[in-house]
C-alpha positions as CSV (number, residue, x, y, z in Angstrom):
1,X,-5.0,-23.3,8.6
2,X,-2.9,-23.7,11.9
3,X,-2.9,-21.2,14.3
4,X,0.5,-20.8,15.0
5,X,0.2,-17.1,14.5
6,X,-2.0,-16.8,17.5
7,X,0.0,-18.2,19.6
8,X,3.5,-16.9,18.8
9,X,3.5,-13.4,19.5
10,X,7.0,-12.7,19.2
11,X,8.0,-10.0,17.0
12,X,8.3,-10.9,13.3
13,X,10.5,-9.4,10.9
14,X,9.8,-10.4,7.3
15,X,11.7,-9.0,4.1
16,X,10.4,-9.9,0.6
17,X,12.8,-9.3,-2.0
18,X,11.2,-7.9,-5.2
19,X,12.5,-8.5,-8.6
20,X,9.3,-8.5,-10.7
21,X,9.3,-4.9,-12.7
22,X,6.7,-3.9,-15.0
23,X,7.6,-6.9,-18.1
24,X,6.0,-8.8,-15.6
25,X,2.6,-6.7,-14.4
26,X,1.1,-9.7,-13.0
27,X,3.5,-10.6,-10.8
28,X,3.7,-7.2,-9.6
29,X,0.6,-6.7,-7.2
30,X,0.6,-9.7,-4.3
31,X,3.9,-8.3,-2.9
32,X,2.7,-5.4,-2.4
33,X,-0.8,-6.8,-0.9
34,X,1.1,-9.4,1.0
35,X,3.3,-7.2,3.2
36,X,0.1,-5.2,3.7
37,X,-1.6,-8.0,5.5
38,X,1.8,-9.1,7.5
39,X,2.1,-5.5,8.0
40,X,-1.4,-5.8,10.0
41,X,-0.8,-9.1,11.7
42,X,2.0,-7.1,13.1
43,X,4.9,-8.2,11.5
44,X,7.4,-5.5,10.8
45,X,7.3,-5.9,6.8
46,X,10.5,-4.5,4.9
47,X,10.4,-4.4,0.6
48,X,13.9,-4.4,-1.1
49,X,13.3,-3.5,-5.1
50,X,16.3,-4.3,-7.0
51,X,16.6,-6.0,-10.9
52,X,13.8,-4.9,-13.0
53,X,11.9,-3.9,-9.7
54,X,13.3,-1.0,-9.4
55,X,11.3,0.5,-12.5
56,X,8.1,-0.1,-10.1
57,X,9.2,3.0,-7.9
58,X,9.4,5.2,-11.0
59,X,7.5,8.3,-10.6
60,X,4.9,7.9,-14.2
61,X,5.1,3.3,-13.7
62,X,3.2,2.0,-10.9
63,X,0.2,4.9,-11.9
64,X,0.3,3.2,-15.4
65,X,0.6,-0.5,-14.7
66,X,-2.2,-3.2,-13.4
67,X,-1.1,-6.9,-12.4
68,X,-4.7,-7.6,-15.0
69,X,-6.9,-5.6,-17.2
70,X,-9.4,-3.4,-15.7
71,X,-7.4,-4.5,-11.8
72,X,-6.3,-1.9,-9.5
73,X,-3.0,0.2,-10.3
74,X,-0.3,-0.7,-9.0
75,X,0.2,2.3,-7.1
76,X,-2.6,1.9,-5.1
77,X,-1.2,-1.6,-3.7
78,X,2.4,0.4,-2.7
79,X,0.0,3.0,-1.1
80,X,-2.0,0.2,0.9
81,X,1.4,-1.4,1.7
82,X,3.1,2.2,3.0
83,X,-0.2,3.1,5.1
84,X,-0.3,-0.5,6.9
85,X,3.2,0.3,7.8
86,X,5.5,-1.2,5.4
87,X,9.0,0.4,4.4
88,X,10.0,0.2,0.8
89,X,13.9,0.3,-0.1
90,X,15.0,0.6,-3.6
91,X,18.6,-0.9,-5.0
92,X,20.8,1.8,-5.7
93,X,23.3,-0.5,-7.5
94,X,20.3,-1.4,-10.0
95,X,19.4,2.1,-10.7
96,X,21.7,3.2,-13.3
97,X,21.0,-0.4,-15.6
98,X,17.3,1.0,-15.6
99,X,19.0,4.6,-16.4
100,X,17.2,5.7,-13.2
101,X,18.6,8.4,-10.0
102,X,17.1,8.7,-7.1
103,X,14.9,12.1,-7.8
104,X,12.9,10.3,-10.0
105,X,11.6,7.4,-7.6
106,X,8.4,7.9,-6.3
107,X,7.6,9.5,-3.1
108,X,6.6,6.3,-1.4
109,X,10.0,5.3,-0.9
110,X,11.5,5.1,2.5
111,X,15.4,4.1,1.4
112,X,17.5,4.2,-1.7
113,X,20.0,1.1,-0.3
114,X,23.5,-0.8,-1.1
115,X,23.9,-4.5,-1.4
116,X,25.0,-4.7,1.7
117,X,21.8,-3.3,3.0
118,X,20.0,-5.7,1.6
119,X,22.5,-8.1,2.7
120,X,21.9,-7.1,6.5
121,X,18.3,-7.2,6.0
122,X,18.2,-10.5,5.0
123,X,20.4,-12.2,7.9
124,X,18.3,-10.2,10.4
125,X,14.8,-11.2,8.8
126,X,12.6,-13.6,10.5
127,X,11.1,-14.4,7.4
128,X,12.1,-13.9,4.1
129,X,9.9,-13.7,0.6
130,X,11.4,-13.6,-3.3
131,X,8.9,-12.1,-6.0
């Protein structure tokens, strides 16, 4: 592995752009552990949920769901993420296709966001991830 991150310590921005929801349980965990890690390296780490996603944040989902049988829940990866200093935005265009509002995200949330937020977060990232 290079070790370009040592010696580039510029501020990093990086977004990852999560469309995985809970059809998908095992694509739903390394997002979540990922922006931890960049989170520690120092990176300034920034989640956008939209699509399927968005059921993720449900207050009941992310407590119920593992990315593999017997792995950790879900919600214990958005907790690692939120406590290394990532900030987690949720679509609010997707929302109502998913029959979800706002009061029923859970409380790890940071933003409930337009399209055009996302739109600005991605032409200001550094770095940007899909999942």
């Amino acid at each position: 592995m290079s070790s370009n991150y040592l010696e580039d310590q510029e501020e990093k921005t990086v977004v990852i752009v999560m469309t995985s929801g809970p059809s998908t349980p095992h694509r739903c965990a390394t997002p979540f552990y990922l922006g931890a890690l960049l989170s520690s390296m120092d990176a300034e780490v920034k989640i956008f949920c939209t699509m399927e996603a968005v059921k993720l944040m449900e207050q009941g989902t992310p407590e119920n769901l593992s990315a593999m049988a017997g792995g950790k829940r879900i919600i214990d990866f958005i907790r690692d993420a939120k406590n290394a200093g990532v900030e987690l935005h949720v679509c609010r265009p997707a929302l109502p296709g998913y029959e979800l509002v706002p009061q029923q995200l859970i409380p790890e949330v940071d933003t409930v966001a337009s399209a055009g937020d996302l739109a600005d977060l991605i032409l200001s990232a550094d770095r940007l991830l899909f999942f």
